[in-house]
Every structure is written in structure tokens, then in C-alpha cells.
ZADRENMAR-269223 format. One record per residue: residue in one letter; x, y, z of N, C-alpha, C, O in turn; residue number from 1. Coordinates in Angstrom, 1 decimal. Last residue first. Example, Ala and Ser with C-alpha at 12.3 -4.5 7.8 and 13.67 -1.06 7.14 Angstrom:
! residues 2
+-------+--------+--------+--------+--------+--------+--------+--------+--------+--------+--------+--------+--------+---------+
: gukol :   n_c1 :   n_c2 :   n_c3 :  ca_c1 :  ca_c2 :  ca_c3 :   c_c1 :   c_c2 :   c_c3 :   o_c1 :   o_c2 :   o_c3 : koldren :
+-------+--------+--------+--------+--------+--------+--------+--------+--------+--------+--------+--------+--------+---------+
:     s :   12.8 :   -2.2 :    7.1 :   13.7 :   -1.1 :    7.1 :   12.9 :    0.0 :    7.9 :   13.4 :    1.1 :    8.0 :       2 :
:     a :   13.2 :   -5.7 :    7.8 :   12.3 :   -4.5 :    7.8 :   13.2 :   -3.3 :    7.8 :   14.2 :   -3.3 :    8.5 :       1 :
+-------+--------+--------+--------+--------+--------+--------+--------+--------+--------+--------+--------+--------+---------+
This chain:
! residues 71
+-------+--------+--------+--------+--------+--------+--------+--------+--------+--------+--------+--------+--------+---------+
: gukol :   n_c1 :   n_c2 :   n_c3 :  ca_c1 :  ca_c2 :  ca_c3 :   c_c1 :   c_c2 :   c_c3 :   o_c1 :   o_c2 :   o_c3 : koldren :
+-------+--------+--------+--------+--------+--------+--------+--------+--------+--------+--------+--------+--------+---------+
:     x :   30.1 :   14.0 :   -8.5 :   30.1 :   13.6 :  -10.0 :   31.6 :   13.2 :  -10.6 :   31.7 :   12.8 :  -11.7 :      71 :
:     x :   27.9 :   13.0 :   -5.7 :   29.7 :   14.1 :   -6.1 :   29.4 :   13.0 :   -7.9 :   28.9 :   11.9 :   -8.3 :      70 :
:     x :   25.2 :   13.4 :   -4.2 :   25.8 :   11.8 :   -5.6 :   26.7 :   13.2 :   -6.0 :   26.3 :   14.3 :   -6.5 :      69 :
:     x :   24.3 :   14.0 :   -0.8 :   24.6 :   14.6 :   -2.1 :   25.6 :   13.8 :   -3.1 :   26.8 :   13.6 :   -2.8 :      68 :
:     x :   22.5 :   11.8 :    1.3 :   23.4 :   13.3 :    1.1 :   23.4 :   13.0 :   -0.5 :   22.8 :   12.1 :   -1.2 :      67 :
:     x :   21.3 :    9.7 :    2.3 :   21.8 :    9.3 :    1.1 :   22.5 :   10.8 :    0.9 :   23.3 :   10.8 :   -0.1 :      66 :
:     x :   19.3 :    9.6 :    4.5 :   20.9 :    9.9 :    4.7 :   21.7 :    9.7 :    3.6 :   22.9 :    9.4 :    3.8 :      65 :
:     x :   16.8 :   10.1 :    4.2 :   17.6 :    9.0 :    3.8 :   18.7 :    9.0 :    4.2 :   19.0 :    7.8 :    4.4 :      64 :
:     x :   14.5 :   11.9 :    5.9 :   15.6 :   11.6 :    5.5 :   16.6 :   10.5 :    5.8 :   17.0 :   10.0 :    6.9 :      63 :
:     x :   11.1 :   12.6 :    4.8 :   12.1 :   11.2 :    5.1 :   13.7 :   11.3 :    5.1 :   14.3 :   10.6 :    4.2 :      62 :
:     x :    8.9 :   15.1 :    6.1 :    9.9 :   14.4 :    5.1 :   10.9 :   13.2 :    5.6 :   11.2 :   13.0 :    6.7 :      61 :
:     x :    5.6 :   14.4 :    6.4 :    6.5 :   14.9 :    7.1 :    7.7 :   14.1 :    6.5 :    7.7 :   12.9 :    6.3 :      60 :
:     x :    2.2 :   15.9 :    6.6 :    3.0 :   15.3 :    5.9 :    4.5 :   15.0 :    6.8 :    4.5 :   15.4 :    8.0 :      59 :
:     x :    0.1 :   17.1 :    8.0 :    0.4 :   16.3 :    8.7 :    1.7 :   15.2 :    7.3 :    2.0 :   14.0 :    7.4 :      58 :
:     x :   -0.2 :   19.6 :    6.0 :    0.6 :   19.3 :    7.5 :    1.2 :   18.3 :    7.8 :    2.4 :   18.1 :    8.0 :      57 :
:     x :   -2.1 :   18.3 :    4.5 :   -0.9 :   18.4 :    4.0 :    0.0 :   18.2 :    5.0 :    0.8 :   17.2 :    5.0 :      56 :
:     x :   -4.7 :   16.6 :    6.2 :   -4.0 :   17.4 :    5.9 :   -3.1 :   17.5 :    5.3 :   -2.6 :   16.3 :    5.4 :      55 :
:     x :   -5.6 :   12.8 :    5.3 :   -5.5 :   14.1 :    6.5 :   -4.7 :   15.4 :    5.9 :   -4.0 :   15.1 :    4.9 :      54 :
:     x :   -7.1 :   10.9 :    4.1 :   -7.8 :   12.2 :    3.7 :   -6.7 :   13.5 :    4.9 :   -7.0 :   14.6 :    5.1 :      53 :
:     x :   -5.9 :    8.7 :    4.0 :   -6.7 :    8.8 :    5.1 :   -7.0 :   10.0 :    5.0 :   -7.1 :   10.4 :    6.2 :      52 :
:     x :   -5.1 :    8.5 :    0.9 :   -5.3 :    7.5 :    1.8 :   -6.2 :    7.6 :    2.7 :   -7.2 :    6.8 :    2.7 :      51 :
:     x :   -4.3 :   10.8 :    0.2 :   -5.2 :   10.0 :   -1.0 :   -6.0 :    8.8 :    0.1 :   -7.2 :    8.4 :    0.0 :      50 :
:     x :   -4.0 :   13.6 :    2.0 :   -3.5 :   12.3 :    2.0 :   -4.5 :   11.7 :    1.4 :   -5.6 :   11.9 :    1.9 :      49 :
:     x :   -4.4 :   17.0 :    0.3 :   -4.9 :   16.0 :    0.7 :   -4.3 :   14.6 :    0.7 :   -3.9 :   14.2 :   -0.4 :      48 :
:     x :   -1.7 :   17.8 :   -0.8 :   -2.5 :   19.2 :   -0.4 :   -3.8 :   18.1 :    0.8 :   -4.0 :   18.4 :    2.0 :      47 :
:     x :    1.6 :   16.5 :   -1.1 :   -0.3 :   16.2 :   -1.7 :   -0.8 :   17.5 :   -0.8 :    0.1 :   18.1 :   -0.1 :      46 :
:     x :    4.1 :   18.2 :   -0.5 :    3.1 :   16.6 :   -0.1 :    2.1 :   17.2 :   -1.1 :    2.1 :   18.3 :   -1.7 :      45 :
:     x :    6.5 :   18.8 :   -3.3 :    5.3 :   19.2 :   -2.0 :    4.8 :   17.8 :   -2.1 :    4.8 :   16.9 :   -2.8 :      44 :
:     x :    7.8 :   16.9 :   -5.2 :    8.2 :   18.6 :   -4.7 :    7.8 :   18.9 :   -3.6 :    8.6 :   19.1 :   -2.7 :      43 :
:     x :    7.5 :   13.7 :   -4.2 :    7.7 :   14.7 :   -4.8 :    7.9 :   15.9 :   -4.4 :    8.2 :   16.1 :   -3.3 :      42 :
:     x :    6.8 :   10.8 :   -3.3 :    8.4 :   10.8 :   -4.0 :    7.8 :   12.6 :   -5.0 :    7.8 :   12.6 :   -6.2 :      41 :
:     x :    5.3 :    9.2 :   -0.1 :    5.5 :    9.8 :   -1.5 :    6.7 :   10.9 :   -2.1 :    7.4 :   11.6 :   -1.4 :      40 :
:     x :    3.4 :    6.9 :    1.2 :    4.8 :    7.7 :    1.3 :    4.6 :    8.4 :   -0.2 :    3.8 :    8.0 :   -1.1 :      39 :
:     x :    1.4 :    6.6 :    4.7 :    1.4 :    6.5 :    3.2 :    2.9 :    7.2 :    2.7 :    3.5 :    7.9 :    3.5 :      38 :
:     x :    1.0 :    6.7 :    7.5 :    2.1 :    6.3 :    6.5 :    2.5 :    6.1 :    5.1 :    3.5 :    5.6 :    4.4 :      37 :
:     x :   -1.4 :    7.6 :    8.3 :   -1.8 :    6.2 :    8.0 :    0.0 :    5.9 :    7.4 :    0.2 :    4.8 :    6.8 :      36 :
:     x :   -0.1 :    9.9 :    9.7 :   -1.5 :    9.4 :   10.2 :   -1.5 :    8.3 :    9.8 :   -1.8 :    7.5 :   10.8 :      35 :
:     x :    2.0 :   11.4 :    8.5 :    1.8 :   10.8 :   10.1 :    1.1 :   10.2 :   10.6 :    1.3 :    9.8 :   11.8 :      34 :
:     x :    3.0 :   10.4 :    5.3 :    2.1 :   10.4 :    5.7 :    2.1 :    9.9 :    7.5 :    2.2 :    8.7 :    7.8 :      33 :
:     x :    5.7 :   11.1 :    4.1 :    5.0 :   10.0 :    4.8 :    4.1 :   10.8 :    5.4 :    4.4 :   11.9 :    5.8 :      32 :
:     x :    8.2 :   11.9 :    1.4 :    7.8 :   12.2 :    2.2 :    6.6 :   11.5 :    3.2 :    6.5 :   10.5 :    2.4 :      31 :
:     x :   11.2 :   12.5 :    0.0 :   10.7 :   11.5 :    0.4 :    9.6 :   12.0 :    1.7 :   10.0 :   12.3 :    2.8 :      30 :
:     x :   11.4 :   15.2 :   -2.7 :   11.9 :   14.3 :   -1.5 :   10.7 :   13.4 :   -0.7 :    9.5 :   13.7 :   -0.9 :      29 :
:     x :   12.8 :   17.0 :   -5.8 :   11.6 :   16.3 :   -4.9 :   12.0 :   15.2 :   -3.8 :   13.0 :   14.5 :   -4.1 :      28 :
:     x :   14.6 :   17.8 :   -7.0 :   13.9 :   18.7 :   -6.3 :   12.8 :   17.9 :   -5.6 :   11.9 :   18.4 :   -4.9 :      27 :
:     x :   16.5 :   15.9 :   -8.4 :   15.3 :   16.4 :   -8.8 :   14.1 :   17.8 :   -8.4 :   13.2 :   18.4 :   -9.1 :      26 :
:     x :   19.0 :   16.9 :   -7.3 :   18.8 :   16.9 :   -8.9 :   17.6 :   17.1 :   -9.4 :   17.3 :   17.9 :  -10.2 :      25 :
:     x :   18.1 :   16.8 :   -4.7 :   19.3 :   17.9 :   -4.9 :   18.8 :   18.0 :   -6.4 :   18.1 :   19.0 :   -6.8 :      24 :
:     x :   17.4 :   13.8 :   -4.1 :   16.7 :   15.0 :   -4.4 :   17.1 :   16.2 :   -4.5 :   16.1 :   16.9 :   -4.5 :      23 :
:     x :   19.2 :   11.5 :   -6.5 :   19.7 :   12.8 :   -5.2 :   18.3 :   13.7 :   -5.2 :   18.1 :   14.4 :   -6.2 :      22 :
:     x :   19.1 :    9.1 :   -7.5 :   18.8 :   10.1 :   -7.6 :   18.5 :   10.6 :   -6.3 :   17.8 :   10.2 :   -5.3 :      21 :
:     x :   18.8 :    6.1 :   -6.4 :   20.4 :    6.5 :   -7.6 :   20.0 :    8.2 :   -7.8 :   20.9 :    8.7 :   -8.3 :      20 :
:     x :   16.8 :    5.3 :   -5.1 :   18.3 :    5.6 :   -4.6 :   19.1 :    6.4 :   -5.1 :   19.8 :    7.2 :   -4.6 :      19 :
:     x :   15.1 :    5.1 :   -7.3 :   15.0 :    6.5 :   -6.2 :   16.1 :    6.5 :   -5.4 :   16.5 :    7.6 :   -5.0 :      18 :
:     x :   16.6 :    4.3 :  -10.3 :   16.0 :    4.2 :   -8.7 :   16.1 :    5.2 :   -8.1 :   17.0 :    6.1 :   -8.1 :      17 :
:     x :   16.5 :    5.1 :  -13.6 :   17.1 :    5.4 :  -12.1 :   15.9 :    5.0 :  -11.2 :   14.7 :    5.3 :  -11.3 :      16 :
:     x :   14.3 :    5.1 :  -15.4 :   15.6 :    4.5 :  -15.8 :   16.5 :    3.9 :  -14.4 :   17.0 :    2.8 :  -14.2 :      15 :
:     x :   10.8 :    4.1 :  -15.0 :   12.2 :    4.8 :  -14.6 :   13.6 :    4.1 :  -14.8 :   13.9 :    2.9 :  -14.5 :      14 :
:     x :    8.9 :    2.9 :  -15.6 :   10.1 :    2.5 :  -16.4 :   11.2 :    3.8 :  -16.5 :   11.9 :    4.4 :  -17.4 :      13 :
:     x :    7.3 :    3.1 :  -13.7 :    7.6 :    1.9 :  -13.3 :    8.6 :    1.8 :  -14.5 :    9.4 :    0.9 :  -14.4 :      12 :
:     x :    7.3 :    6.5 :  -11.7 :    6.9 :    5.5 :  -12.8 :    7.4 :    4.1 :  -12.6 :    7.9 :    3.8 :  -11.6 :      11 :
:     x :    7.7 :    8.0 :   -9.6 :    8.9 :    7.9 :  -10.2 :    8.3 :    6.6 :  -11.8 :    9.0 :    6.1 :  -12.6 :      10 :
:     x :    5.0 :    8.1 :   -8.6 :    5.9 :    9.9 :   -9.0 :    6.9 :    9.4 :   -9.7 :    7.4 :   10.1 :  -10.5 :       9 :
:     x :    4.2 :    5.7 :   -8.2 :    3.2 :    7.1 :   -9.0 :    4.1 :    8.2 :   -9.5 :    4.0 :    8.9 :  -10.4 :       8 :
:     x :    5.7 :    4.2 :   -6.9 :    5.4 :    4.3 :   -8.5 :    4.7 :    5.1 :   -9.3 :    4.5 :    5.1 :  -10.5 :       7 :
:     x :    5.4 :    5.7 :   -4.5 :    6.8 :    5.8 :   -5.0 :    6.8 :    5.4 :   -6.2 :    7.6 :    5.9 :   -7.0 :       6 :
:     x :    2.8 :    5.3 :   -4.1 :    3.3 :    6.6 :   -4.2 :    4.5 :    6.7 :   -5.0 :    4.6 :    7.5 :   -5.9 :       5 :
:     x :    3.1 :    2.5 :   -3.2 :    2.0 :    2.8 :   -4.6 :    2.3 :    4.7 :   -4.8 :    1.9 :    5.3 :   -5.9 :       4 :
:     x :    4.4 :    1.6 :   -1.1 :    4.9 :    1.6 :   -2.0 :    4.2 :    2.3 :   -3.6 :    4.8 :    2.6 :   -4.7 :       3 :
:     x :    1.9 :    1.3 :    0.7 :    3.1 :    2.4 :    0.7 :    3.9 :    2.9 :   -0.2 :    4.3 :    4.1 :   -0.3 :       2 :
:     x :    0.8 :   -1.2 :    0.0 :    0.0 :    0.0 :    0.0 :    0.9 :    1.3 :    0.0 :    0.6 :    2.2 :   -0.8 :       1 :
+-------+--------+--------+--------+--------+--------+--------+--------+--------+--------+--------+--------+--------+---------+
């Protein structure tokens, strides 16, 4: 059920894994839902959770510790 965000924003014939991309490159980051956990891979939360309808607020970002891909 969690995972259905991360193929929404990154597609299923993404070249790159969400590992392999820095949100630095895309501008978008890992974010979960406080209330049911739902997750999702973009610029801003949802305005509404698709899931348990709660606020944007209640969004809250994921950090990976994956820092910044040096070229």
C-alpha cells in the first residue's frame, strides 16, 4: 500500500532508482504520511493524503541519509 506513491511519481520505467537520484537533482523528496504512513516521492506533499484524507501538514519528510551523488 506504501509503495503505490513511489510508482506514482517515479513511474515503473524509470531508468534510475530512487536511490540513484539525489533530491538535490530532482527537487523532490521523500515524504510519509503521520497518520496512515502512506509515502511519496515529490516537490510538495499532496495538499490532501489520498489515503486517510489528513491534511498536508500532517506530511513529514524522510531523511535518507543518502546526502549529495559528487560527480
Amino acid at each position: 500500500m506504501q509503495m503505490r506513491g513511489l510508482l506514482a511519481a517515479g513511474g515503473e520505467d524509470s531508468q534510475e532508482s530512487p536511490s540513484e537520484v539525489s533530491s538535490v537533482e530532482t527537487g523532490r523528496t521523500l515524504r510519509y504520511c503521520r497518520v496512515c504512513g502512506y509515502v511519496v516521492f515529490r516537490e510538495e506533499p499532496p495538499y490532501v493524503c489520498p489515503i486517510c484524507r489528513a491534511k498536508r501538514e500532517m506530511f513529514a519528510e524522510i531523511d535518507t541519509g543518502l546526502g549529495v551523488r559528487s560527480t
